[in-house]
C-alpha positions, 0 to 999 in steps of 0.5 A: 034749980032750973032757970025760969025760960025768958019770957017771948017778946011782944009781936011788935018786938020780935025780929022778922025772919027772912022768910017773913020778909021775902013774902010770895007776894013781895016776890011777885010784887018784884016781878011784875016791877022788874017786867014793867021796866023791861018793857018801858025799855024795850018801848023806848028803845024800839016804839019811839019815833026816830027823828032824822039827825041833822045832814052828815059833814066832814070829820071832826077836825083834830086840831084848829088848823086843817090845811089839806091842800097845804097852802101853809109851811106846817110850822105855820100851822102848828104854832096857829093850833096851839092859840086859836082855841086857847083864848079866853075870848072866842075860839077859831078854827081854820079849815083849807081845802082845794073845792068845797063840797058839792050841794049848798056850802052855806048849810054845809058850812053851818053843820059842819060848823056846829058839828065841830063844837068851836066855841062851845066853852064860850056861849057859843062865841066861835069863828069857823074861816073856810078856805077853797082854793080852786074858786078862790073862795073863803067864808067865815061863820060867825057862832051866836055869841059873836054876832053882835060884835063880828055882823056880816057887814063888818065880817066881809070888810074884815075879809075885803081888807084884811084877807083878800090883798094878801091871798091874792098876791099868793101869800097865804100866810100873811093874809091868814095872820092879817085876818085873825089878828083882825077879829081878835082885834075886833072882839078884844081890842088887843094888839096883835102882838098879844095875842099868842102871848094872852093865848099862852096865858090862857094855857096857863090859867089855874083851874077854876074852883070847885065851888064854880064847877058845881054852879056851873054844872047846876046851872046847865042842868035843864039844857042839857036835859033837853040835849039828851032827850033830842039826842035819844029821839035821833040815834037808834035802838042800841044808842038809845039803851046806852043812854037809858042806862045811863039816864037810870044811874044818874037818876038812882045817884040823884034820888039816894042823894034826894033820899039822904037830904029828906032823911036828913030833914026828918032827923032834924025834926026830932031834936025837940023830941031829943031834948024833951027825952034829955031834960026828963032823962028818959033812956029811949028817946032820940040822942042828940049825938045820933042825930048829930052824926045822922044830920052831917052823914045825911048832908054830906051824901046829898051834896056829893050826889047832886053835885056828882050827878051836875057834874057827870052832866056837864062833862058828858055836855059835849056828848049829848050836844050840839055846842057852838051854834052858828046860824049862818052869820058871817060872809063869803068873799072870792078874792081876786086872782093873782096878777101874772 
């Protein structure tokens, strides 16, 4: 006796083909998006305006101590680079040269400055001292977070008192040592002889937790998002697609997060439809279970894609921006010749 075939299931419980699903209009849909952003890219890349970036200075220094004249025994050097940055105070950088550059050295000074990033992991409280030897010359610049403790008057007293004496009499490295032990002072109140031992310690400092980080990252988000639209506007073309690339990852990254977190909503809604079902004992209605794991899968996925893209933003902080602003505060000294 043959078997009755099985009956054909409803429309509605029939699964689609793949030829159902790839429509020639959901092909042509793809298309026209793709050829959308294909040209959004292109005008990006290209229409934009470009805005000037801001006046080239020298290289970025590769440690806080750049002696190139070599008024210091390079021992001297060595041991100041491995403190001047490691304070959880302010960070300096020392920089010597024989002339300063041609054109205004008080715009020079700033860029330059504020191209390095001194003090960018600090609210901006950095010390940049210039040296130039041939005139005799040398200039501290003060970063934003600083100037109300280190104020110009203040800051040219420090040099009067502390570097001048020292230079002029040719010992360049007392004067060197006199001077940043008087802005640690200064900005601290410590002793000078805490000073490496409190910069060694900083070394030592356990990381910061997690939990931190992230607040951290979070919290910084707005400032860096204008950082990348002022740096987009600056570089050219190529540049510009690197960070549109990079800017469309973030972006896919933060709305699957954003997705799972409203997926994640959703499914909370339905447990009192899930506890209905359970209470009348219906076999198809929402499980408990389910959405239990569906809840904590949801969750989880949000929070390690919000947080990997704040986190990605605040790495990537130093590449997008400008840190450790300084304004032009400080103060310039010559400090007298040597008496023969």
């Amino acid at each position: 006796m043959k078997q009755a075939a099985p009956a054909p299931k409803p429309p509605e419980q029939r699964e689609r083909t793949a030829a159902e699903i790839v429509t020639p209009e959901l092909v042509r849909k793809v298309r026209i998006g793709l050829a959308v952003f294909g040209a959004a890219v292109l005008l990006l890349m290209f229409a934009v305006p470009r805005v000037a970036p801001p006046p080239a200075s020298l290289s970025d220094p590769n440690q806080a101590f750049v002696d190139k004249v070599g008024i210091v025994s390079p021992a001297f050097a060595r041991e100041w680079a491995g403190a001047l940055l490691n304070d959880d105070r302010a960070e300096i950088a020392i920089f010597v040269d024989r002339k300063p550059p041609e054109g205004e050295l008080s715009a020079w000074a700033i860029q330059t400055a504020s191209d390095w990033k001194i003090g960018a992991a600090k609210n901006d409280t950095g010390v940049v001292l210039f040296v130039f030897t041939e005139p005799r010359l040398a200039r501290i610049d003060v970063g934003y977070g600083l100037e109300s403790k280190l104020t110009d008057a203040r800051v040219r007293q420090l040099l009067e008192a502390h570097l001048a004496p020292a230079f002029a009499a040719g010992e360049y490295e007392r004067g060197i040592d006199a001077i940043v032990f008087a802005i640690r002072k200064e900005i601290g109140g410590d002793d000078a002889d805490s000073i490496h031992a409190r910069a060694a310690e900083a070394r030592k400092r356990k990381d910061v937790p997690w939990s931190t980080e992230i607040a951290t990252a979070v919290s910084r988000v707005p400032y860096v998002t204008v950082a990348i639209g002022k740096r987009f506007l600056e570089e050219g073309p190529f540049e510009r697609l690197g960070i549109i690339v990079f800017v469309s990852v973030g972006l896919v990254v933060l709305g699957f997060g954003v997705g799972a977190g409203v997926n994640t909503l959703w499914r909370l809604s339905t447990i009192p439809a899930a506890l209905r079902a359970r209470r009348s004992g219906e076999a198809n209605g929402p499980k408990l279970g389910t959405i239990a794991f569906e809840t904590a899968s949801g969750l989880f996925i949000c929070f390690v894609c919000v947080s990997l893209v704040a986190m990605v933003l605040l790495v990537s902080e130093s590449f997008f921006t400008r840190q450790g602003r300084f304004s032009g505060a400080g103060a310039v000294i010559v400090w007298p010749e040597a008496s023969r």
